[in-house]
N, C-alpha and C positions, 0 to 999 in steps of 0.2 A: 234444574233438578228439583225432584221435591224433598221433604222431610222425612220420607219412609227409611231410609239406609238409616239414616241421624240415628232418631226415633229406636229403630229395630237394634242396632250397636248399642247405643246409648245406655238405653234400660234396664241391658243387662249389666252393667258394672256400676252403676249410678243412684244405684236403687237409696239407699241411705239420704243421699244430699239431694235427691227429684222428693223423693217423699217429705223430706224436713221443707225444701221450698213450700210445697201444696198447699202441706200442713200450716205451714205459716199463712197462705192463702185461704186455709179453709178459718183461722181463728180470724182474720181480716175481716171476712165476707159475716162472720157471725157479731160480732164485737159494733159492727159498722152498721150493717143493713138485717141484724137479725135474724139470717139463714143457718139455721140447724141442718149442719149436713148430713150429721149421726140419724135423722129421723127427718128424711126428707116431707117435703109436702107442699104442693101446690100453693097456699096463701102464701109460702114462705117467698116463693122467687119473686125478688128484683124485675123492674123491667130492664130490658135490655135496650140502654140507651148512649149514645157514643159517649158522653160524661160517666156512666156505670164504669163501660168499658175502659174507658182512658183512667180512671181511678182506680179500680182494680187491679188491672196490668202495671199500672207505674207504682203503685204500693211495691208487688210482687217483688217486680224486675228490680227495681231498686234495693229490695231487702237482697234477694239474691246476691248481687255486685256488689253490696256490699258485706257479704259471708264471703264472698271467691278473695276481696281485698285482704281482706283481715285474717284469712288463713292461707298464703300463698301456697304451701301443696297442695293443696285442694283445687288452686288453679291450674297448676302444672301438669295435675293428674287428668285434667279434664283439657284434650290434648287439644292444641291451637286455636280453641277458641270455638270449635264447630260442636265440639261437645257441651261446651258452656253454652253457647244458643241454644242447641236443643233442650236441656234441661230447662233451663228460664225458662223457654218458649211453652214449655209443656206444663209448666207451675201455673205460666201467666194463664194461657189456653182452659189448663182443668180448673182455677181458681173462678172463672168469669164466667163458663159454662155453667158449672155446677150455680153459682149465686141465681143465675139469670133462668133456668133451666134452655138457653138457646145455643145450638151448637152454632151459630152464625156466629155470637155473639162471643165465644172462645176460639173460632176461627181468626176474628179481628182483633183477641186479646192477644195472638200466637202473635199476630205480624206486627203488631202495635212492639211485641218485647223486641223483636229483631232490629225496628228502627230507637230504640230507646238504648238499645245494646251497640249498635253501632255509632250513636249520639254519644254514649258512655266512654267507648273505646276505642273509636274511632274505625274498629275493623270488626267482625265477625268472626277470625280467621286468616291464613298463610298459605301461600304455596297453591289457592285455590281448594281448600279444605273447607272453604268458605259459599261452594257455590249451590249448595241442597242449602243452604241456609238463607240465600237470597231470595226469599219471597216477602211480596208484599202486596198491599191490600189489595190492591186491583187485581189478586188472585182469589181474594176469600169470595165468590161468588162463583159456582159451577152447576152446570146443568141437573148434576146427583138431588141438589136439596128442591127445587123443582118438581120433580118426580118423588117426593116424601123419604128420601133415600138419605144417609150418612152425607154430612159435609165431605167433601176431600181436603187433606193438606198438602197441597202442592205448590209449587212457584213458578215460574214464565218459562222457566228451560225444561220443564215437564215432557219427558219419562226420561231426560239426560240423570240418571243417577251415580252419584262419584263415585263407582265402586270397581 
């Protein structure tokens, strides 16, 4: 499956705790590497390099999991786990794009949080609530970016969508 269902549920009830992750991500990216996201600009992006990415995303993903610990409703309400990927995933994803201006390089922050998330917790997910969540990197490369066109986010069981 891919991350479109997650993603398109997700956002709409999520909005509060996806925006406070980012945000956390966007003062990161500033504080660290000196990208002003309020007044974008070319000098400003990071290259995008697998050490960028891997520090970005584990910043993130970590501040994340640990706001879901420290306020258990907040985990419960983000229901078995498939909701909580996608949120991280999209903090990790916009935090790493944005720094780097490359969407390759927020595509491999997406899948980086998934495996740092399932590192964290051993699961993703229950019942198979889990399987639009199972992508990974050997996914973040698709024929769209190629052709100058939008990354995809998708994972291996693509167009299998849990819905």
């Amino acid at each position: 499956g891919g991350v479109g269902f997650t993603q398109y549920a997700t956002a709409t009830y999520t909005d509060n705790i996806l925006d406070e992750f980012t945000y956390y991500g966007m003062d990161y990216i500033k504080d660290k590497y000196g990208v002003d996201w309020k007044n974008p600009s070319p000098k400003d992006r990071v290259k995008p390099t697998q050490e960028v990415v891997n520090d970005i995303t584990t910043e993130v993903a970590l501040n994340a999991m640990e706001q879901y610990e420290q306020y258990p409703t907040m985990m419960e309400d983000h229901f078995g786990g498939s909701q909580r990927a996608g949120v991280i995933a999209a903090a990790c994803g916009l935090s790493t794009s944005i720094a780097t201006g490359n969407s390759n390089a927020g595509l491999n922050g997406w899948y980086l949080s998934m495996l740092l998330h399932k590192d964290g917790w051993s699961r993703l997910g229950f019942f198979g609530y889990d399987l639009q969540d199972q992508c990974g990197s050997a996914n973040s490369l698709s024929i769209e970016p190629d052709r100058g066109l939008m990354g995809e986010l998708r994972g291996p069981n693509y167009p299998n969508y849990a819905m």
